[in-house]
MITIBA-222484 format. One record per atom (N, C-alpha, C): x, y, z. Coordinates in steps of 0.2 Angstrom, whole numbers, plus 5000, padded with zeros to 4 digits. Layout:
REM residues N
XYZ;...
***
This chain:
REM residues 177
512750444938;512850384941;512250364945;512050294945;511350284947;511550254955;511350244958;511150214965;510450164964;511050094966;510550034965;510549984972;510049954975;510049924978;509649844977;509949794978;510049734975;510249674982;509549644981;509549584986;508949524981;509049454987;508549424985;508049404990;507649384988;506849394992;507049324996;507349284999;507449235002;507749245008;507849195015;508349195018;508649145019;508649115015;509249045013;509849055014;510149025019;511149035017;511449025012;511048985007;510948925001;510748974997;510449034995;510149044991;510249044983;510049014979;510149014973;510049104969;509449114973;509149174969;509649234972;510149224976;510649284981;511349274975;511349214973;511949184968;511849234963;511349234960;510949274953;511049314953;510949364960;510849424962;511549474961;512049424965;512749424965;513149444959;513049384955;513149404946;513149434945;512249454944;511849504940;512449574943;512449594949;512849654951;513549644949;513849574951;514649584946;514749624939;514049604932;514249644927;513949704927;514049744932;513749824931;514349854932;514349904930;514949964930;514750014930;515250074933;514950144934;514250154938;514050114940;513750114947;513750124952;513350184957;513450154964;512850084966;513350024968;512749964970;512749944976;512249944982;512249914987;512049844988;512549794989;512149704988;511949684997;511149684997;511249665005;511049575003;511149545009;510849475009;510549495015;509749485015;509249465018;509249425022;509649345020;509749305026;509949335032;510349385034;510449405040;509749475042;509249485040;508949495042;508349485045;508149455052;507749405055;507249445055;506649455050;505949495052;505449435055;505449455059;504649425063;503949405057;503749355059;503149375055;502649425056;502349435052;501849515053;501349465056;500949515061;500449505064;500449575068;499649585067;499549665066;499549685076;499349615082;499749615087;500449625089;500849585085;501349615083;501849675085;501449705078;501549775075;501349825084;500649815083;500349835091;500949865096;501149775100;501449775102;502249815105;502449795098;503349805100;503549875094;502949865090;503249905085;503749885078;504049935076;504449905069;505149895072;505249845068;506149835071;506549885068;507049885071;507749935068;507849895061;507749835059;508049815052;507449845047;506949825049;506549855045;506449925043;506549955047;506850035047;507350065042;507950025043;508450035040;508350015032;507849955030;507949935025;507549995021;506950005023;506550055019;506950125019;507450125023;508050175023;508450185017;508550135016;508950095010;508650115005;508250085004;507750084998;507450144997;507250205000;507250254999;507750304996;508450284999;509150314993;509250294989;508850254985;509150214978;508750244973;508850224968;508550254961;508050204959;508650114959;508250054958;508450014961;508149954959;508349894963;508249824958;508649774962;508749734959;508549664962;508049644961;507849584965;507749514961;507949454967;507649404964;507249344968;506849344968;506349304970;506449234969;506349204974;506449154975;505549114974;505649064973;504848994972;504648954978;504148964982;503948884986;503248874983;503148814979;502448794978;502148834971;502648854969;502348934962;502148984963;502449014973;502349074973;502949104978;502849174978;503449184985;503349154988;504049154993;504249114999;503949155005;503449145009;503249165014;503649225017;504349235017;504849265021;504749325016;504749315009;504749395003;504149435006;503549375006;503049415007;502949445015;503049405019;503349445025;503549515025;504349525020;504449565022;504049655018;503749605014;503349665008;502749695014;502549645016;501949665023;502249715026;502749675029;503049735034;503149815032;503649815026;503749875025;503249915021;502449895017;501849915017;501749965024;501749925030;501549935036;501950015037;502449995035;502850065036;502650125031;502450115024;502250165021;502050125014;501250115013;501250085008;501450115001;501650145000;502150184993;502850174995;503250124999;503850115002;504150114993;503950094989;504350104982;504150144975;503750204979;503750254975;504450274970;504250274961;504550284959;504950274958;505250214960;505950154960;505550104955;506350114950;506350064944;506449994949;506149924943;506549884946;506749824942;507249794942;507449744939;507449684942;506749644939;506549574944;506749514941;507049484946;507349434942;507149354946;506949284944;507049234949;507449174945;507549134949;507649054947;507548994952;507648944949;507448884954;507748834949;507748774954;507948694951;507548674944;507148704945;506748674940;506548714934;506348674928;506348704921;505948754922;505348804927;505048854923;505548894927;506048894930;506548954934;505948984938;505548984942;505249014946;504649074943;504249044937;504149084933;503549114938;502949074941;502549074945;502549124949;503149144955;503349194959;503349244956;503949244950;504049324946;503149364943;502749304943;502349344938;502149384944;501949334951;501549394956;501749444961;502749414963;502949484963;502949564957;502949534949;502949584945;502349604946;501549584948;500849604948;501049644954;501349624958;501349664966;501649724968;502449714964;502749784968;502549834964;501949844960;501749914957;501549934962;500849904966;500349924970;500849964977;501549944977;501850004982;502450054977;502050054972;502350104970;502950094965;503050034963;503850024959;503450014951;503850034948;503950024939;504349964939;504249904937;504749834934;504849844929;505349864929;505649874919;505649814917;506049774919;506249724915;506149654918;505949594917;506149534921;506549484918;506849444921;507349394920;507149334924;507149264919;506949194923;507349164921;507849124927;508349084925;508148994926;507948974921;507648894923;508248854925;508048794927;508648744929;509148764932;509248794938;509748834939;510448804940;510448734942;511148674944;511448684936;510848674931;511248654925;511348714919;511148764923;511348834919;511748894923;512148874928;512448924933;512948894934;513748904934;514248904935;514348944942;514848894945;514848964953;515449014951;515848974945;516249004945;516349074939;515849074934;515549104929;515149124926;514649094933;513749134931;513449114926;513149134922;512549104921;513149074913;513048984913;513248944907;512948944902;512248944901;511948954895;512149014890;512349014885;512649064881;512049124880;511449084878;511049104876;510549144883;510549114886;510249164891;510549204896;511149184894;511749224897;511749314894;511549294886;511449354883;511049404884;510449324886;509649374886;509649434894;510049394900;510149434906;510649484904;510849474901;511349544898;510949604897;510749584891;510149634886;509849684892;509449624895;508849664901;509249704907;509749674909;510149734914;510349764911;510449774904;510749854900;510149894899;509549854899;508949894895;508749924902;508849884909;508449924915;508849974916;509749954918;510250024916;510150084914;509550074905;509750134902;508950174906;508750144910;508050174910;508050204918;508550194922;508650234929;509350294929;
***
């Protein structure tokens, strides 16, 4: 049994890519799954006086805590303007700070969406260029376009067809951790 850790790169109470996230872990089984939401974790923005000063939070501690018990992870990236949300990349800073191979060896299953028809295609490409360079393999990605008109709250992704394709790729990252 694998051990997965599964959040989305936002801090939205709203988030649509936390929604995704949520799903995506309902159809797993036989898993151990940790689902955190990010919204309740307030990281400061990085600045390297900062860092100086006060040092690393206790949340940011814990998280790369996390993330070192898992085997993989399951993210979804959210979009401002065609790229992460300032907040994702915040927190990728921070935890570089703390070890930049923080995801040594950790599969991952990257996943975005947005309002809009490219589902956050923008973001995924340069989270998927990024999380190598600390160490993660992305097995797979997943982009959910239009997300009001392909997401049910009550039965997740409505698209038949892309409902299938999400499927396929959490079985295909499954078979590879």
């Amino acid at each position: 049994m694998a051990t997965l850790l599964a959040f989305a790169g936002s801090n939205s109470s709203t988030s649509i890519n936390f929604k995704l996230v949520k799903y995506t872990v309902s159809k797993i089984e036989g898993q151990n799954v940790q689902l955190l939401n990010l919204a309740n974790f307030p990281f400061p923005m990085y600045s390297a006086d900062y860092e100086r000063d006060k040092g690393y939070s206790n949340s940011l501690v814990e998280l790369k805590g996390d993330i070192e018990q898992v085997d993989g992870l399951i993210i979804s990236v959210n979009e401002h303007n065609s790229n992460p949300s300032a907040y994702f990349k915040n927190v990728l800073d921070w935890l570089s700070r703390l070890e930049l191979k923080f995801l040594a060896d950790k599969k991952v299953f990257l996943m975005s969406t947005s309002g809009g028809r490219r589902g956050g295609m923008g973001s995924l490409e340069v989270i998927k260029n990024l999380l190598p360079r600390f160490g993660a393999e992305v097995v797979e990605t997943f982009s959910l376009p239009s997300f009001h008109d392909n997401f049910d709250e009550e039965n997740g992704i409505s698209n038949t067809d892309m409902a299938e394709e999400h499927l396929k790729k959490l079985n295909e990252f499954l078979t590879k951790i």
